[in-house]
Backbone as XML, in Angstrom:
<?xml version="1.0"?>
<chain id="A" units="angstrom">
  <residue number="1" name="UNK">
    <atom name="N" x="0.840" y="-1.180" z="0.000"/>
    <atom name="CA" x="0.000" y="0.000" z="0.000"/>
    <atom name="C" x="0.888" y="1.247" z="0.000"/>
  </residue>
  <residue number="2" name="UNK">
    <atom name="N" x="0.659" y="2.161" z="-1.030"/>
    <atom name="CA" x="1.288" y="3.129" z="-0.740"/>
    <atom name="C" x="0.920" y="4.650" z="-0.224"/>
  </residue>
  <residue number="3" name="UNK">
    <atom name="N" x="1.184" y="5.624" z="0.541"/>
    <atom name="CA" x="0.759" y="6.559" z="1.173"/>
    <atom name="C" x="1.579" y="7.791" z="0.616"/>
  </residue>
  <residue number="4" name="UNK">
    <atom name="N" x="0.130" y="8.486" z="0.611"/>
    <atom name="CA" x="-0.007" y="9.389" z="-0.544"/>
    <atom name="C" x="0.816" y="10.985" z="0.913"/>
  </residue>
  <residue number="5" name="UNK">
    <atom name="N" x="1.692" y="11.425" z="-0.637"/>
    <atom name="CA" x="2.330" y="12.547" z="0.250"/>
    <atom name="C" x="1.207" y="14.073" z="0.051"/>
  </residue>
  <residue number="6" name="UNK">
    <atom name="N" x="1.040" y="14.641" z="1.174"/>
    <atom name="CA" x="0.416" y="16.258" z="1.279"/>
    <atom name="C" x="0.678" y="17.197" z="0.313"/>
  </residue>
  <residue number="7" name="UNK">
    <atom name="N" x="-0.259" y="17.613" z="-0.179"/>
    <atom name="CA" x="0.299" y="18.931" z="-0.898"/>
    <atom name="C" x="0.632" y="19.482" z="0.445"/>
  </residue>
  <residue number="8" name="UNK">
    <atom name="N" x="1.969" y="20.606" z="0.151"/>
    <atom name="CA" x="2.496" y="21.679" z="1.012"/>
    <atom name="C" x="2.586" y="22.657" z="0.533"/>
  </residue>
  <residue number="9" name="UNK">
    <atom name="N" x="2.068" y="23.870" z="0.517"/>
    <atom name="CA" x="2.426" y="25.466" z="-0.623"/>
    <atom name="C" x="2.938" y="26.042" z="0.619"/>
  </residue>
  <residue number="10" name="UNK">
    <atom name="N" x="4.304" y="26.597" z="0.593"/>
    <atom name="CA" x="4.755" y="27.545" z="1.378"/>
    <atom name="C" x="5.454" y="28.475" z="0.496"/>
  </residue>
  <residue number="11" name="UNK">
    <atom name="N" x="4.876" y="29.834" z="1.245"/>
    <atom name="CA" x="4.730" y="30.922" z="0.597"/>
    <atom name="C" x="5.522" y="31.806" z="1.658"/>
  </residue>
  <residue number="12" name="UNK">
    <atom name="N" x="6.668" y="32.822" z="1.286"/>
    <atom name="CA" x="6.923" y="34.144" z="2.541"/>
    <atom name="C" x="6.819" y="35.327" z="1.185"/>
  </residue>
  <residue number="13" name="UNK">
    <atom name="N" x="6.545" y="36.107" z="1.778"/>
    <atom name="CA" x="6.243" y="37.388" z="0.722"/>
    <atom name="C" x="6.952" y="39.237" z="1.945"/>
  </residue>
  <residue number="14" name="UNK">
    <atom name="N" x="7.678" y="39.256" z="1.099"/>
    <atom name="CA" x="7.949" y="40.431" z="1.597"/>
    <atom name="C" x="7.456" y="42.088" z="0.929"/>
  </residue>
  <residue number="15" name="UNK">
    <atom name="N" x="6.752" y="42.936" z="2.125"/>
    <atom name="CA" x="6.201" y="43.879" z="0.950"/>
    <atom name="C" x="6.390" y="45.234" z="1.687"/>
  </residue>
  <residue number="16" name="UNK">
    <atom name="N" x="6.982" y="45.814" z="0.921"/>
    <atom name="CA" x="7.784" y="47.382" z="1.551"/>
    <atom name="C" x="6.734" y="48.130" z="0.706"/>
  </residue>
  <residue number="17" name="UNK">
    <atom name="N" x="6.005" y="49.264" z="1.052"/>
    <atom name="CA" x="4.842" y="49.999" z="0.871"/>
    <atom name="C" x="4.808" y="51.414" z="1.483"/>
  </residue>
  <residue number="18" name="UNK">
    <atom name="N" x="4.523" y="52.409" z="0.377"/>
    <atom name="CA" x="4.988" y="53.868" z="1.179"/>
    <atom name="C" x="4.204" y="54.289" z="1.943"/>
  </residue>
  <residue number="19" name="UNK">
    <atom name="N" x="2.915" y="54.123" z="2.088"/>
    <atom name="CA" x="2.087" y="54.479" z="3.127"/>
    <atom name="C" x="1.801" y="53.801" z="4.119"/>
  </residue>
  <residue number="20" name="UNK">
    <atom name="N" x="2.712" y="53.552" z="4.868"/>
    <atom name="CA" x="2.878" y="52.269" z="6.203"/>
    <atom name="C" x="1.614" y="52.505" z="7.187"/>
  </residue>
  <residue number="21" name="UNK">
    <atom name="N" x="0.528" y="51.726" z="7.495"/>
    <atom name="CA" x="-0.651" y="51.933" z="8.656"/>
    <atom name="C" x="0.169" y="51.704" z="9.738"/>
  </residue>
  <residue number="22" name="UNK">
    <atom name="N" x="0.678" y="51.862" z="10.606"/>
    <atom name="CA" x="0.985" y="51.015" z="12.171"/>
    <atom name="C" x="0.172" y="51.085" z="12.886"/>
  </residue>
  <residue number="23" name="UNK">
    <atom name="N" x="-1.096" y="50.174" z="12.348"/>
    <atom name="CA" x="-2.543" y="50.185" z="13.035"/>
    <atom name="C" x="-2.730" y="48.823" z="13.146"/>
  </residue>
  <residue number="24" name="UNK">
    <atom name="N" x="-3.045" y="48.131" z="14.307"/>
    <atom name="CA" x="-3.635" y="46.493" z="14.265"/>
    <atom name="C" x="-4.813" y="46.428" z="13.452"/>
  </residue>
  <residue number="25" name="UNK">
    <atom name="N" x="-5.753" y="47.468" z="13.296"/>
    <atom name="CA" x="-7.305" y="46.969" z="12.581"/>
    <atom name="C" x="-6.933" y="46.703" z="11.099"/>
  </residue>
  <residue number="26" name="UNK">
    <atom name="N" x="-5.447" y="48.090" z="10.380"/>
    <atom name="CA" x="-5.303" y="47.907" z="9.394"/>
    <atom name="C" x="-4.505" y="46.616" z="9.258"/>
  </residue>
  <residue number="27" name="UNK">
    <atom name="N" x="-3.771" y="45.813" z="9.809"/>
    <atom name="CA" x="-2.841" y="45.065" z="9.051"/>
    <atom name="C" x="-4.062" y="43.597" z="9.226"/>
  </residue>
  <residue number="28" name="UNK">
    <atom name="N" x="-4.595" y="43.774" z="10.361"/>
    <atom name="CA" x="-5.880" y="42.672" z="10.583"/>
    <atom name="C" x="-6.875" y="42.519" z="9.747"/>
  </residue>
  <residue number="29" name="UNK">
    <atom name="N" x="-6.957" y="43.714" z="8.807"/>
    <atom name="CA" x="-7.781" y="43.722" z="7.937"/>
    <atom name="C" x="-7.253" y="43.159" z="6.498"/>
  </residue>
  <residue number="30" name="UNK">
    <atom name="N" x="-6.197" y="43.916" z="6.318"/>
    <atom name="CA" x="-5.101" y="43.240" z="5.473"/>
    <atom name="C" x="-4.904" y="41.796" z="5.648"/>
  </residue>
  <residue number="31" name="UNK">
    <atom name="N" x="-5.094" y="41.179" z="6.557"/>
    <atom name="CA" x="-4.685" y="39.624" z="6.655"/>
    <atom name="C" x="-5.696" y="38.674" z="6.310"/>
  </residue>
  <residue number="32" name="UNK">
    <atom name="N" x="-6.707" y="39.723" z="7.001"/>
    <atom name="CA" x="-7.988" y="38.824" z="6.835"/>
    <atom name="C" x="-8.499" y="38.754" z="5.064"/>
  </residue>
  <residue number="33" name="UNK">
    <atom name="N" x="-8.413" y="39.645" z="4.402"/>
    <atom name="CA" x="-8.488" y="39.914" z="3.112"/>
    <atom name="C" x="-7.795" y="38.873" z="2.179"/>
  </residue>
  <residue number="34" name="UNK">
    <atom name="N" x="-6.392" y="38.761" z="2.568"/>
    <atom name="CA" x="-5.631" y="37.658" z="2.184"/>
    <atom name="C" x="-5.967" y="36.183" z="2.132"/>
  </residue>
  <residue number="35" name="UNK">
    <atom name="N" x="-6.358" y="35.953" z="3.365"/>
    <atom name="CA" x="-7.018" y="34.517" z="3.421"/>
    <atom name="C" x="-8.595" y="34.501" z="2.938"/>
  </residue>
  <residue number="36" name="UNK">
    <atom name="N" x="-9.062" y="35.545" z="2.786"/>
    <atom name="CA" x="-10.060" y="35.331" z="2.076"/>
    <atom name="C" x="-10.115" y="34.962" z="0.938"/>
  </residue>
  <residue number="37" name="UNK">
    <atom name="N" x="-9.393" y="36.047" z="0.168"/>
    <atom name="CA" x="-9.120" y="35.850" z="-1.254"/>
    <atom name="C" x="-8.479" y="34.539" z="-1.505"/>
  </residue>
  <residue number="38" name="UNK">
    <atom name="N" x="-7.972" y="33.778" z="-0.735"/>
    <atom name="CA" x="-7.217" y="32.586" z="-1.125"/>
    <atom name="C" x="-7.931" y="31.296" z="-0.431"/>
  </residue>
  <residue number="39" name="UNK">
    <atom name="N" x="-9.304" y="31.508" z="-0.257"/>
    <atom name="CA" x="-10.462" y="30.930" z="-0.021"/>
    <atom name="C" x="-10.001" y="29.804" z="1.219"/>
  </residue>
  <residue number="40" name="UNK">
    <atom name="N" x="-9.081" y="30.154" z="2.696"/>
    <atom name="CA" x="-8.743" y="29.862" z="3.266"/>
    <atom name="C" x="-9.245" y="29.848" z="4.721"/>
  </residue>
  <residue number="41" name="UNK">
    <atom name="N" x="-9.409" y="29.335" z="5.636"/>
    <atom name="CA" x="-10.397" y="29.049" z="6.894"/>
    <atom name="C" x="-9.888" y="29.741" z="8.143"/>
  </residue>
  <residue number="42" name="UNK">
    <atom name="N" x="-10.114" y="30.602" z="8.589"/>
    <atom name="CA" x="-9.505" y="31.021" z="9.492"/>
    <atom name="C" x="-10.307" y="29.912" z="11.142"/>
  </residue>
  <residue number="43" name="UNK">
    <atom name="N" x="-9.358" y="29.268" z="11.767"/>
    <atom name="CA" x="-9.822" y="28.907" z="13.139"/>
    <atom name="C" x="-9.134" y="29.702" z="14.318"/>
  </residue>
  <residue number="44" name="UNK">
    <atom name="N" x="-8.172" y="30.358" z="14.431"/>
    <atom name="CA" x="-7.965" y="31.240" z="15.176"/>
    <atom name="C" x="-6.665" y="31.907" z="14.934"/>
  </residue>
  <residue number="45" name="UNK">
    <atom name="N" x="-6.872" y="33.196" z="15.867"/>
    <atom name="CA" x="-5.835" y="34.057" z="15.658"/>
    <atom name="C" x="-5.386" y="34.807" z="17.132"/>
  </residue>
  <residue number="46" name="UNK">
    <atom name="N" x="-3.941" y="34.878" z="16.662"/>
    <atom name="CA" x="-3.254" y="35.578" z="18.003"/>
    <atom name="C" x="-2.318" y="36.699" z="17.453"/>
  </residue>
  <residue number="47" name="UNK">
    <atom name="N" x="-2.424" y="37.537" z="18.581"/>
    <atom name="CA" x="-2.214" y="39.149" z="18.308"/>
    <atom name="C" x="-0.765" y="39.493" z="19.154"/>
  </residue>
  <residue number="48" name="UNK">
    <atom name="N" x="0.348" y="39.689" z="18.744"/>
    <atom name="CA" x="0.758" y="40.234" z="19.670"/>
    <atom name="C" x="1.574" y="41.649" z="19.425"/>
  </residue>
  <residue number="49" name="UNK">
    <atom name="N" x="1.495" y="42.955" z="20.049"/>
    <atom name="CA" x="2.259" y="44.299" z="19.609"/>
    <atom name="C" x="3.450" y="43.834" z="20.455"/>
  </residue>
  <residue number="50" name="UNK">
    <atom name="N" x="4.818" y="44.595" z="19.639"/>
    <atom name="CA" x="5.940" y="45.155" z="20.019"/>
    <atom name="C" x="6.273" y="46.614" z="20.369"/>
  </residue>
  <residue number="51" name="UNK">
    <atom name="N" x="7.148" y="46.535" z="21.388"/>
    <atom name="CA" x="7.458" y="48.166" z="21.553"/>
    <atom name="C" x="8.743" y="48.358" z="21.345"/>
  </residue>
  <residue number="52" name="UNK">
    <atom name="N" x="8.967" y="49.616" z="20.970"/>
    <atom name="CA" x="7.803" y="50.736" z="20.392"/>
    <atom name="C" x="6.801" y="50.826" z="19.259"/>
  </residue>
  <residue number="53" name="UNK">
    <atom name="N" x="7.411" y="49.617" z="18.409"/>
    <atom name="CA" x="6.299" y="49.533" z="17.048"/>
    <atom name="C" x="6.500" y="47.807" z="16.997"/>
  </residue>
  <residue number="54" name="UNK">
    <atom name="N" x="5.649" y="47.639" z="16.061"/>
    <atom name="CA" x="5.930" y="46.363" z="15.050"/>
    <atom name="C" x="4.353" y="45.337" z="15.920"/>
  </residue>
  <residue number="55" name="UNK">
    <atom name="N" x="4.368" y="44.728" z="15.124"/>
    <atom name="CA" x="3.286" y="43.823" z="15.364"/>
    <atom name="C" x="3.152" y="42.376" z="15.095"/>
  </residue>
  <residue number="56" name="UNK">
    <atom name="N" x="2.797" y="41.565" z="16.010"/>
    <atom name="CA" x="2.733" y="40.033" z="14.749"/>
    <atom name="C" x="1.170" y="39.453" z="14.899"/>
  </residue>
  <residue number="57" name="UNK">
    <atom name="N" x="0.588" y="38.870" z="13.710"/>
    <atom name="CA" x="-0.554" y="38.011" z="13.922"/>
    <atom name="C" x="-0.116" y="36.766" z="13.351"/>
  </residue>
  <residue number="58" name="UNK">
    <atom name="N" x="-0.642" y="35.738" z="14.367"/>
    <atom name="CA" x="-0.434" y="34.189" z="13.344"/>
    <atom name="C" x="-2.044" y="33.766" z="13.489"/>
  </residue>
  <residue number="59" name="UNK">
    <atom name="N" x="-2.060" y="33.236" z="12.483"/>
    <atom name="CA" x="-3.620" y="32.577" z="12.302"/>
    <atom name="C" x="-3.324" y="31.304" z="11.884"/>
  </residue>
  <residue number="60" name="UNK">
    <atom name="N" x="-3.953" y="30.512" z="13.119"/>
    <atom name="CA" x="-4.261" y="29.189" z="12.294"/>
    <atom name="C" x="-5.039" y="28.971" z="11.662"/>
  </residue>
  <residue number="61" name="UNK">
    <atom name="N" x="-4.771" y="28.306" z="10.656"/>
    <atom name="CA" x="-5.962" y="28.019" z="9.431"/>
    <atom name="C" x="-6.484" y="26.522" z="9.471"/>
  </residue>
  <residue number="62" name="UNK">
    <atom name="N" x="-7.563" y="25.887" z="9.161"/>
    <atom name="CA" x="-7.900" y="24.749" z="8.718"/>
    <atom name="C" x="-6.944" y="24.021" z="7.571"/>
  </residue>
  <residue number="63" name="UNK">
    <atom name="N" x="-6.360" y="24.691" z="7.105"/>
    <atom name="CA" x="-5.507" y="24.301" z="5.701"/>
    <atom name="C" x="-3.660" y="24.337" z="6.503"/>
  </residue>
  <residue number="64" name="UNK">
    <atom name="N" x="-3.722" y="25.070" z="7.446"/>
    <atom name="CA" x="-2.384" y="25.159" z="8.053"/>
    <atom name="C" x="-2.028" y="26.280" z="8.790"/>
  </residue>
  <residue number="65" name="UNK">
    <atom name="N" x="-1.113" y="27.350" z="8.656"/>
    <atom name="CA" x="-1.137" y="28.332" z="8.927"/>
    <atom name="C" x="-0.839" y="29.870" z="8.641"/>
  </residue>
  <residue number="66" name="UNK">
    <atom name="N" x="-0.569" y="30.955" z="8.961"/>
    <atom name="CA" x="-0.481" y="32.312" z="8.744"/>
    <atom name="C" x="0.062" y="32.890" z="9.610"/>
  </residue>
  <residue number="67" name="UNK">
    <atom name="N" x="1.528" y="33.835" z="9.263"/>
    <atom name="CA" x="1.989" y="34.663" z="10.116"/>
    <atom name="C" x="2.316" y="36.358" z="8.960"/>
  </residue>
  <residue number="68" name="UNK">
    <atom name="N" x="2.016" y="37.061" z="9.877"/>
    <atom name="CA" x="2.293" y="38.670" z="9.521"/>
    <atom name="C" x="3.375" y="39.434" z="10.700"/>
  </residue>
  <residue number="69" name="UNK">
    <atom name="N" x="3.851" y="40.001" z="9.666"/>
    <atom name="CA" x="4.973" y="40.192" z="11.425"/>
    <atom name="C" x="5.218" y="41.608" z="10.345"/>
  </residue>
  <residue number="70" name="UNK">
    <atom name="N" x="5.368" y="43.026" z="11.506"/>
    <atom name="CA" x="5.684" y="44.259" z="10.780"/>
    <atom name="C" x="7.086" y="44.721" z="11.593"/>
  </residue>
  <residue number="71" name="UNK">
    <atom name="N" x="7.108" y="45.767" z="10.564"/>
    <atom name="CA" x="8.544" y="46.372" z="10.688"/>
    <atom name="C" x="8.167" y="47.925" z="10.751"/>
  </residue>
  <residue number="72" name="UNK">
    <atom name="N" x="7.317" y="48.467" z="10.901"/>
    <atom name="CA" x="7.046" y="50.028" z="10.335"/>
    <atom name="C" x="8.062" y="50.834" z="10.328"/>
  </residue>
  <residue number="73" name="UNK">
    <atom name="N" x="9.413" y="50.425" z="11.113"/>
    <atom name="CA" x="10.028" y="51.789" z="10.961"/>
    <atom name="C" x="10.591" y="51.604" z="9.268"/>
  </residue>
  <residue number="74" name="UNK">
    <atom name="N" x="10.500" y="50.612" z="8.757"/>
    <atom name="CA" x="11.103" y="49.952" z="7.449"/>
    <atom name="C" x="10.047" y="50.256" z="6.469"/>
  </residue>
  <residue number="75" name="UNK">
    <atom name="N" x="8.680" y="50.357" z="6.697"/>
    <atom name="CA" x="7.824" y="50.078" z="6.201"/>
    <atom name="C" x="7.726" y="48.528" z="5.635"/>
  </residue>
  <residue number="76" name="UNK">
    <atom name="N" x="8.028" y="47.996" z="6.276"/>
    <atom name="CA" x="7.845" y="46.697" z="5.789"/>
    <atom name="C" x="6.700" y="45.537" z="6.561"/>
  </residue>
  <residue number="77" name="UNK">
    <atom name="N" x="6.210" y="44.869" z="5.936"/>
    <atom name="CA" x="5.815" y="43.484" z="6.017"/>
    <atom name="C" x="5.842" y="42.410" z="6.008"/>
  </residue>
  <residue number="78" name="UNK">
    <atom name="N" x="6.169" y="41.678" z="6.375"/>
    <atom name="CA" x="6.477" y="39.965" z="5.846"/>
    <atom name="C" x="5.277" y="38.951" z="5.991"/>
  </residue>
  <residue number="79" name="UNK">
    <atom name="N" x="4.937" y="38.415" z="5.139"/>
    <atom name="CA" x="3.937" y="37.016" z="5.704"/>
    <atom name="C" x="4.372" y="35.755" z="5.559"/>
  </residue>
  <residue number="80" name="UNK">
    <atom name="N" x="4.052" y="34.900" z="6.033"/>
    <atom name="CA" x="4.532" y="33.648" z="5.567"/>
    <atom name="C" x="3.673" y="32.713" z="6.197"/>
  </residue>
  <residue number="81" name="UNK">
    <atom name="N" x="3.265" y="32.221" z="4.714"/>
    <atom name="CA" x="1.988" y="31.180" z="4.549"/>
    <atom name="C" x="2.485" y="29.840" z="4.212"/>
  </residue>
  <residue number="82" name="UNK">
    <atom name="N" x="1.556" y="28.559" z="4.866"/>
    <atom name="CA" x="2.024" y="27.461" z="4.583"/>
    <atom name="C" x="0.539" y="27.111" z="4.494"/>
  </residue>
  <residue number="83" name="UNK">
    <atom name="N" x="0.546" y="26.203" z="3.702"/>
    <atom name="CA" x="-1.067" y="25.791" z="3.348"/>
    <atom name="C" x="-0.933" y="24.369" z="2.610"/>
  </residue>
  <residue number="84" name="UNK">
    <atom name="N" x="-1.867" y="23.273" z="2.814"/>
    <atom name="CA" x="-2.277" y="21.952" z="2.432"/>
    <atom name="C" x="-3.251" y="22.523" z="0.989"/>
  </residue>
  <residue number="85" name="UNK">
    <atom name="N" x="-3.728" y="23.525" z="0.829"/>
    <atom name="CA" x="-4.317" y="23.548" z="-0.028"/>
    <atom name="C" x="-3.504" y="23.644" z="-1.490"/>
  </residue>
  <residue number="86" name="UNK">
    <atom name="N" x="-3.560" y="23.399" z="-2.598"/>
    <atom name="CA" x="-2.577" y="24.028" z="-3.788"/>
    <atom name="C" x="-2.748" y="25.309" z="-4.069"/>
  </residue>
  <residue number="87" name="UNK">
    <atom name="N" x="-1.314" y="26.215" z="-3.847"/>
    <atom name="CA" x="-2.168" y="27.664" z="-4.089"/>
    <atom name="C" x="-0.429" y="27.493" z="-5.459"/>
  </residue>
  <residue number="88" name="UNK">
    <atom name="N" x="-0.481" y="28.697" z="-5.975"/>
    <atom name="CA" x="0.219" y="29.446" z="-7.216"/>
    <atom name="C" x="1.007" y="30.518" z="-6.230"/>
  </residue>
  <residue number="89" name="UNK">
    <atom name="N" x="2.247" y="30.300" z="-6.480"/>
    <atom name="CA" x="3.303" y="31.819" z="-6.319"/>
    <atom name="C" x="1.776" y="33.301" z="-6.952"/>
  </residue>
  <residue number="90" name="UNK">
    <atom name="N" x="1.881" y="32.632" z="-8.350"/>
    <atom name="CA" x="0.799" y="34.194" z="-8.829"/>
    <atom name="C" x="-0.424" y="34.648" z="-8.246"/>
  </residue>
  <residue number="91" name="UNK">
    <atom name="N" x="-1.621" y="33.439" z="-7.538"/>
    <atom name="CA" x="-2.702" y="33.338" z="-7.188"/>
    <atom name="C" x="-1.983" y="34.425" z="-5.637"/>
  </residue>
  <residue number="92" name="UNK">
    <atom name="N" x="-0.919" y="33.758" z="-4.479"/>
    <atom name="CA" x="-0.964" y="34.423" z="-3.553"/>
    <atom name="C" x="-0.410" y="35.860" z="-4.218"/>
  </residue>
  <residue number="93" name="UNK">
    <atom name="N" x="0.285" y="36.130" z="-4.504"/>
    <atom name="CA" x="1.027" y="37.396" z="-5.338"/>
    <atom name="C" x="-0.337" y="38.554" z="-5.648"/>
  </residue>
  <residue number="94" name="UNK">
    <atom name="N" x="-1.531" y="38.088" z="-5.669"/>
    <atom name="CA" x="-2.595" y="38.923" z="-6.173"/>
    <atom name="C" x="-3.530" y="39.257" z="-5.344"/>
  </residue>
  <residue number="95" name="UNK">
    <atom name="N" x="-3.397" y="37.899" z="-4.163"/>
    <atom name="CA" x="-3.890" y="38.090" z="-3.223"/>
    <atom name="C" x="-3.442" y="39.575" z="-2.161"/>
  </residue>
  <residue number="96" name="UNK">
    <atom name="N" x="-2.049" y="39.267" z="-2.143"/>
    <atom name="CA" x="-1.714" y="40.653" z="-1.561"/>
    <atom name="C" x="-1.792" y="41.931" z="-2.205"/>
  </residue>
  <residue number="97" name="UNK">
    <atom name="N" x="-1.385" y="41.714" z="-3.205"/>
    <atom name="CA" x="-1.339" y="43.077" z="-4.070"/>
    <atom name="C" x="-2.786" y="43.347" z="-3.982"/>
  </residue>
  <residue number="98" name="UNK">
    <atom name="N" x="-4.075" y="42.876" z="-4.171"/>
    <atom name="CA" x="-4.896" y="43.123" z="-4.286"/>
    <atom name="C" x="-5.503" y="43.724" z="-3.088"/>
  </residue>
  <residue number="99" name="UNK">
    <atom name="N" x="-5.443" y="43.029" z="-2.021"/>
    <atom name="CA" x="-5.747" y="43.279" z="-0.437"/>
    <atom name="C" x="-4.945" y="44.336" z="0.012"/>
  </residue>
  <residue number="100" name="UNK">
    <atom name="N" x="-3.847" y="45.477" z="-0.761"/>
    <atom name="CA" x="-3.240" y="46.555" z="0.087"/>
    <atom name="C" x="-4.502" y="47.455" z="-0.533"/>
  </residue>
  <residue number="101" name="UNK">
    <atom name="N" x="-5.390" y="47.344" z="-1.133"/>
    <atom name="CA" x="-6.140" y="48.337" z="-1.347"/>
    <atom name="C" x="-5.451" y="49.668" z="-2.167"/>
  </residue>
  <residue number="102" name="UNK">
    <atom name="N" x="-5.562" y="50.366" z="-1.517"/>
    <atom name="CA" x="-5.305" y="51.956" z="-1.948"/>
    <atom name="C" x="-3.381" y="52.424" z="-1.772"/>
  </residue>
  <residue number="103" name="UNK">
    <atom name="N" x="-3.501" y="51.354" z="-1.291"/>
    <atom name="CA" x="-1.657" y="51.229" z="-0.533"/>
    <atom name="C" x="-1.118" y="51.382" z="-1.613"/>
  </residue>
  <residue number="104" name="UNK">
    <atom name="N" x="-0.065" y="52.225" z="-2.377"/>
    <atom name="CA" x="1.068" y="51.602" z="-3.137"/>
    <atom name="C" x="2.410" y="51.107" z="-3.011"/>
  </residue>
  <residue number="105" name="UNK">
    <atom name="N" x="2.060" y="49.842" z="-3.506"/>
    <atom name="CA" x="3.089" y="48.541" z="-2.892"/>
    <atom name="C" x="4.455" y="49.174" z="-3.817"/>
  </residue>
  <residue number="106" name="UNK">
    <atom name="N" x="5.702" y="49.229" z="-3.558"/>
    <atom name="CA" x="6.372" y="49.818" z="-4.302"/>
    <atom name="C" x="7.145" y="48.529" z="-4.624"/>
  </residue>
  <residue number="107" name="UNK">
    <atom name="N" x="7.455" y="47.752" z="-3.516"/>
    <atom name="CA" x="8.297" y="46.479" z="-3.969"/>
    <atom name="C" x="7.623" y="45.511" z="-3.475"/>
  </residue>
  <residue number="108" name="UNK">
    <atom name="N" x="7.503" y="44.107" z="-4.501"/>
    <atom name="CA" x="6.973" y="43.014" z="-3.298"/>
    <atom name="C" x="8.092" y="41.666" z="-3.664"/>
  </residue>
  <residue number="109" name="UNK">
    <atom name="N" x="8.406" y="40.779" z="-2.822"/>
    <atom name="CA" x="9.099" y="40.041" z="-2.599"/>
    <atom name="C" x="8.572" y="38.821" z="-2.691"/>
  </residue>
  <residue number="110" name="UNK">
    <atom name="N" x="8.498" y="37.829" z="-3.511"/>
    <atom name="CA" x="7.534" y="36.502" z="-2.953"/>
    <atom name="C" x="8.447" y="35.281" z="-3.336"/>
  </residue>
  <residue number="111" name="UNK">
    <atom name="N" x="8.753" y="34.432" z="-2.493"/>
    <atom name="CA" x="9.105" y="33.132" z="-3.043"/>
    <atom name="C" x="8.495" y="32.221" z="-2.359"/>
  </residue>
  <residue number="112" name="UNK">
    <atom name="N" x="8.458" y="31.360" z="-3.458"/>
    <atom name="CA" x="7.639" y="29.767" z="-3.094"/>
    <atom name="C" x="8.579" y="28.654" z="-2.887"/>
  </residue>
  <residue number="113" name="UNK">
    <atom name="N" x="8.511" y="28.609" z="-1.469"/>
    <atom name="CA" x="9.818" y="27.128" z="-1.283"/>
    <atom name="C" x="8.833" y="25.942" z="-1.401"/>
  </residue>
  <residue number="114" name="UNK">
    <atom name="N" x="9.951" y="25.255" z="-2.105"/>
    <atom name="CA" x="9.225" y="24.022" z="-2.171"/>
    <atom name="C" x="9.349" y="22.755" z="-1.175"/>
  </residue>
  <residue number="115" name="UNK">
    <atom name="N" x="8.501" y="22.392" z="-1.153"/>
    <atom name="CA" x="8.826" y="20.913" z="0.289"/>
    <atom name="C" x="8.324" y="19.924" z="-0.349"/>
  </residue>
</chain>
């Protein structure tokens, strides 16, 4: 009998953006947008701020998980997604770009490691 291996999509995306929020509702909103668009389950989430700035959320997902971790004095972002589901380098790539809204993303960073 042979046993079938998991899809694994792991995804980190780095995204430097000139209008930095250093707001929890905004980057929470931003996250949540993300896993939406990538038709992904949120079962819970944990919040934690840094001082003087920076923030992290990880969400576990039904499919696996989600982390956002900020940098504001950088303007930066990082996420890094791992998911059982099959997602595309391009599919997440649109997901974010799409979910900064009004933001202009000036650089984004994405690689797909493979496992």
């Amino acid at each position: 009998m042979s046993q079938s291996i998991p899809i694994i999509s792991h995804f980190s995306a780095r995204v430097t953006i000139d209008s930095y929020s250093n707001n929890r509702k905004y980057i929470e909103s931003l996250a949540d947008n993300i896993i939406k668009k990538l038709d992904l389950t949120i079962v819970k989430k944990v919040y934690y701020p840094f001082k003087p700035v920076g923030e992290t959320f990880v969400y576990i997902l039904s499919e696996s998980h989600f982390a956002i971790h900020t940098w504001p004095e950088y303007k930066l972002i990082h996420f890094d997604l791992v998911s059982c589901k099959l997602l595309t380098k391009k599919k997440v790539k649109h997901a974010i770009t799409t979910s900064l809204n009004s933001d202009i993303a000036y650089k984004i960073d994405i690689e797909e490691n493979k496992i």
